[in-house]
C-alpha positions as CSV (number, residue, x, y, z in Angstrom):
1,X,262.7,64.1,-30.5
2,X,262.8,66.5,-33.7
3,X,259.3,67.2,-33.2
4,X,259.7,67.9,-29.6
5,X,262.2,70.2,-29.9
6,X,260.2,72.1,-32.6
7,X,257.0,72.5,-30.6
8,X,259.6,73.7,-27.9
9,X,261.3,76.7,-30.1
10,X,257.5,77.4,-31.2
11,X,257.1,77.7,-27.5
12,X,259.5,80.3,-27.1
13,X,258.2,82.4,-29.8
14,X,254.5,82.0,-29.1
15,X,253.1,84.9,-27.1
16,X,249.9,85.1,-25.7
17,X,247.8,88.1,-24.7
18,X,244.4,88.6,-23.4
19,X,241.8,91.1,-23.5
20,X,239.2,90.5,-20.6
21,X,236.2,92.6,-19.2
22,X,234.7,92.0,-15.8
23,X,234.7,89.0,-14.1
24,X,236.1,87.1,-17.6
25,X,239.8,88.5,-15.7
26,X,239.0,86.1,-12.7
27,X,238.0,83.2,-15.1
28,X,241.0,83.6,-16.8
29,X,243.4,83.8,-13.7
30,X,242.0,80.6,-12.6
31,X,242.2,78.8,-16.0
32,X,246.0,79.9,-15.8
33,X,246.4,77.9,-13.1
34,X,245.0,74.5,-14.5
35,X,248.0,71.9,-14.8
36,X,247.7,71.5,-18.5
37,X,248.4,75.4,-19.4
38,X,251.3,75.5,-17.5
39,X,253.7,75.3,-20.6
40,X,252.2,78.3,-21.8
41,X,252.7,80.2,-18.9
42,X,255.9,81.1,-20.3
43,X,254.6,82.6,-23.1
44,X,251.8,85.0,-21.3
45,X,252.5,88.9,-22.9
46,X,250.3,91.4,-22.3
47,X,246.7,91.4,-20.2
48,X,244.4,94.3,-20.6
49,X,241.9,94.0,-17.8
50,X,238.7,95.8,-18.5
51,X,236.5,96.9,-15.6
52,X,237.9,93.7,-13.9
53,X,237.2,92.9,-10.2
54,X,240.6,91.8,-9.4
55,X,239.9,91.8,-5.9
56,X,236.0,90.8,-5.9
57,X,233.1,92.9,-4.4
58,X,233.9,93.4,-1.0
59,X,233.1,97.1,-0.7
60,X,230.7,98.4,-3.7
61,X,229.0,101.8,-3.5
62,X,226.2,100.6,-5.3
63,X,223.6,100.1,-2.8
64,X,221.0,98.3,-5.8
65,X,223.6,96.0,-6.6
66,X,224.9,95.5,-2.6
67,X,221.2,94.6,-2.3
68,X,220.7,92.2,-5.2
69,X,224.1,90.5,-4.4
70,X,223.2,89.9,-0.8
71,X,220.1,87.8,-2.2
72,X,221.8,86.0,-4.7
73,X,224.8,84.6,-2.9
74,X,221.8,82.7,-0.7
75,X,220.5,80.9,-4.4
76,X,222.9,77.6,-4.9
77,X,223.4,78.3,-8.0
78,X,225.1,81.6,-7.9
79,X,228.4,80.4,-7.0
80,X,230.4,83.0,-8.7
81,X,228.7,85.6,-6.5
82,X,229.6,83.9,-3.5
83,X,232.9,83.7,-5.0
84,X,233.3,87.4,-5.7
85,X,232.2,88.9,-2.0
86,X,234.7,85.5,-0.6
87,X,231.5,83.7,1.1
88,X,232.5,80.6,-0.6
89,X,234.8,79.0,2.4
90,X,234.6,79.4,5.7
91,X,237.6,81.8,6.2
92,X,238.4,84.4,3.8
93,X,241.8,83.2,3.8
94,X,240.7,79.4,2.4
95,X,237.9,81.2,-0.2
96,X,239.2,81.3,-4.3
97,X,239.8,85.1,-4.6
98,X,242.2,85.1,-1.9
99,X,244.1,81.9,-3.2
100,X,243.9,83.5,-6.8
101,X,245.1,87.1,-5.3
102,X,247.9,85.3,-2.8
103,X,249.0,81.7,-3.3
104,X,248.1,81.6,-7.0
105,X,248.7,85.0,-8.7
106,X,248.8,84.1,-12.3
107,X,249.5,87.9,-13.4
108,X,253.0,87.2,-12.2
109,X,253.4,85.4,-15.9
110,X,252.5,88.5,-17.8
111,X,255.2,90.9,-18.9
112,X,252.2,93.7,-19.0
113,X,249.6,94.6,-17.3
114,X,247.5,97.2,-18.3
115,X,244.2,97.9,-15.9
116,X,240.7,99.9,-16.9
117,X,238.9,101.1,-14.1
118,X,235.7,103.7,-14.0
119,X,234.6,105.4,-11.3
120,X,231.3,105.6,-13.0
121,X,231.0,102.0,-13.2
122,X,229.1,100.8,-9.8
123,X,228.7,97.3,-11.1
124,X,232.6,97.2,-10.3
125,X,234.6,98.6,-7.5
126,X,237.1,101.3,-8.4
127,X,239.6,99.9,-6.6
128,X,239.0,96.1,-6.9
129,X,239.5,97.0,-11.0
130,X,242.4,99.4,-10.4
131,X,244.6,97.3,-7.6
132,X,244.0,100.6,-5.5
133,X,243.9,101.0,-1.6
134,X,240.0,100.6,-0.3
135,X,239.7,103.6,2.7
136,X,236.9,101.4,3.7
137,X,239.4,98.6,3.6
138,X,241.7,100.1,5.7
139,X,238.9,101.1,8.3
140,X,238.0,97.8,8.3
141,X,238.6,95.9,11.5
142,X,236.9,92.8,10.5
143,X,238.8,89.7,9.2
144,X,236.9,91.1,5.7
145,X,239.0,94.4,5.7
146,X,242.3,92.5,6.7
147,X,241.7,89.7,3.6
148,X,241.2,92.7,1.6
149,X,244.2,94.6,2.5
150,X,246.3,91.4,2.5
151,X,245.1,90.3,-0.7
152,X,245.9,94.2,-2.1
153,X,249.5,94.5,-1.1
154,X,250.7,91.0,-1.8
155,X,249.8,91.3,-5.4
156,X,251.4,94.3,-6.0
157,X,254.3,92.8,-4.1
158,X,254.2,90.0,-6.7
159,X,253.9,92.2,-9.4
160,X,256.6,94.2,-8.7
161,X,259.0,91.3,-7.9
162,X,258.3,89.6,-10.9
163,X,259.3,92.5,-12.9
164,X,256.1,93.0,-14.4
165,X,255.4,96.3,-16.0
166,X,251.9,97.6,-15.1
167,X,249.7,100.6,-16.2
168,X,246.4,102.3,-14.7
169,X,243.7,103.6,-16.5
170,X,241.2,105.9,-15.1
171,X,238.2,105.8,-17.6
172,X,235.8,108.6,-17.7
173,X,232.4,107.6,-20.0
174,X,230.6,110.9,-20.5
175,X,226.7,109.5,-21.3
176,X,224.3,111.8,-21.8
177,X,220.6,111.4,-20.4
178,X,219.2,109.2,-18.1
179,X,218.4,105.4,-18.7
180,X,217.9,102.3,-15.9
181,X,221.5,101.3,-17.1
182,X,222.8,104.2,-15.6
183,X,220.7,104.5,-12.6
184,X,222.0,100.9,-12.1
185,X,225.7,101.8,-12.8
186,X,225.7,98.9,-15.6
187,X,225.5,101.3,-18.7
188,X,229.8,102.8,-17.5
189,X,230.8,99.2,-17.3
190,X,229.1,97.9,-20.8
191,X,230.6,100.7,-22.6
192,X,233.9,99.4,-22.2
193,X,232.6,96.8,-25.0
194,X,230.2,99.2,-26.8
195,X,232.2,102.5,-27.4
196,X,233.7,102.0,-30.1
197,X,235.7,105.0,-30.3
198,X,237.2,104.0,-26.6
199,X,238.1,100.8,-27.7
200,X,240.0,102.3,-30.8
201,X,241.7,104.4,-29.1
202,X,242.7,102.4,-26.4
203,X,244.1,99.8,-28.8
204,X,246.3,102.2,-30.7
205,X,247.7,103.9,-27.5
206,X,249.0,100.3,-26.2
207,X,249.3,98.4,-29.6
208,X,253.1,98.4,-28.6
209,X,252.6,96.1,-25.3
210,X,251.1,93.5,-28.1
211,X,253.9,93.8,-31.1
212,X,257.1,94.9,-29.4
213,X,260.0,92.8,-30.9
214,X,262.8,90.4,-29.9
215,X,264.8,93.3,-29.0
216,X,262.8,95.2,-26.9
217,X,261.8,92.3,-25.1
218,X,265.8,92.1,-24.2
219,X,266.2,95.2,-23.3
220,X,263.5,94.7,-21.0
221,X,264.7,92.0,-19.2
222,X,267.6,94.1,-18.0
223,X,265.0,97.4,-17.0
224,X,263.9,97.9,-13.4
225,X,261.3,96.4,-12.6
226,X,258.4,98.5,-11.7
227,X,254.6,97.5,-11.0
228,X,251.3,99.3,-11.6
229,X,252.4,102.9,-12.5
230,X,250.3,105.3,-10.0
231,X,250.3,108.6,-12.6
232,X,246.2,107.5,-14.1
233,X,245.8,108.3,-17.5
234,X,242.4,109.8,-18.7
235,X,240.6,108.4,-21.5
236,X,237.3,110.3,-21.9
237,X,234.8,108.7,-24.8
């Protein structure tokens, strides 16, 4: 019973962040849901989500990348692509992204949430990584564009009920010259790992969503709850 009670109290102090890039943010969200980490659900902090398509690839601007994803999601293998662009059920409403973004939002758990996005990076939608509206969404008649907009406003309705306290980033990678990366789109959505001076800087802007103490936590628990805050904050590398 001692020993219970101590791994309890260890509980209550333990916090847990996460630091995720690209579709690592949908791994995650799913892993939270597994049975055996829900004791530690309490205990979720802070999630910085790094070029993360929180609502899949539904409506890309890349046409390369529309093109190769189109062939892939026919392969058996390539579940997670499948996945991603919500051809893994029959109805988008049954697939996992709409369950994770709907009946299993696991970023309800987090006291922070800080999201990256780059409009640069055509590997990842803008607004998938940045929980923004899609206009080609919303013009959208298809049961596609309805999933997508339902998926969109009940997780910001989540996140704002549960209090938790969300930031956007709009990232703007300056590269110079010309490379098959870029062409692509991959080399914006790399550099989130590679630039070093990004990452600094990113880290001791929002150190404070990692270390803040007991007492700020408290006085957090009686602030207003407010989700994803719409004023985008530029951080040019």
């Amino acid at each position: 019973a001692a020993d219970a009670r101590m791994r309890s109290r260890v509980r209550r102090r333990l916090r847990l962040s996460f630091v995720v890039h690209s579709q690592g943010a949908l791994i995650l969200r799913a892993a939270l849901q597994h049975p055996a980490m829900a004791r530690y659900l309490p205990c979720c902090h802070t999630l910085l989500s790094l070029g993360a398509p929180h609502l899949g690839w539904l409506y890309g601007q890349n046409a390369l990348v529309k093109l190769l994803i189109r062939a892939l999601r026919l392969h058996p293998r390539c579940t997670a692509i499948r996945e991603l662009t919500m051809r893994d059920a029959a109805e988008p409403h049954e697939s996992l992204l709409y369950r994770l973004n709907v009946q299993r939002n696991a970023l309800v758990h987090f006291r922070h949430v800080i999201l990256a996005a780059c409009a640069t990076d055509r590997y990842v939608p803008f607004n998938s990584a940045s929980l923004d509206p899609s206009p080609e969404a919303l013009a959208d008649p298809r049961t596609k564009g309805v999933a997508y907009s339902a998926m969109l406003q009940h997780l910001l309705w989540s996140l704002e009920t549960a209090g938790v306290r969300g930031t956007r980033l709009d990232v703007d990678f300056r590269l110079a010259g010309r490379s098959l990366d870029q062409t692509l789109g991959r080399a914006a959505h790399l550099q989130y790992l590679l630039d070093q001076n990004f990452v600094e800087r990113l880290l001791c802007a929002y150190v404070h969503n990692f270390e803040d103490d007991d007492s700020d936590r408290d006085a957090a628990d009686h602030a207003k709850p407010r989700v994803c805050d719409d004023t985008h904050s530029d951080d040019r590398a």
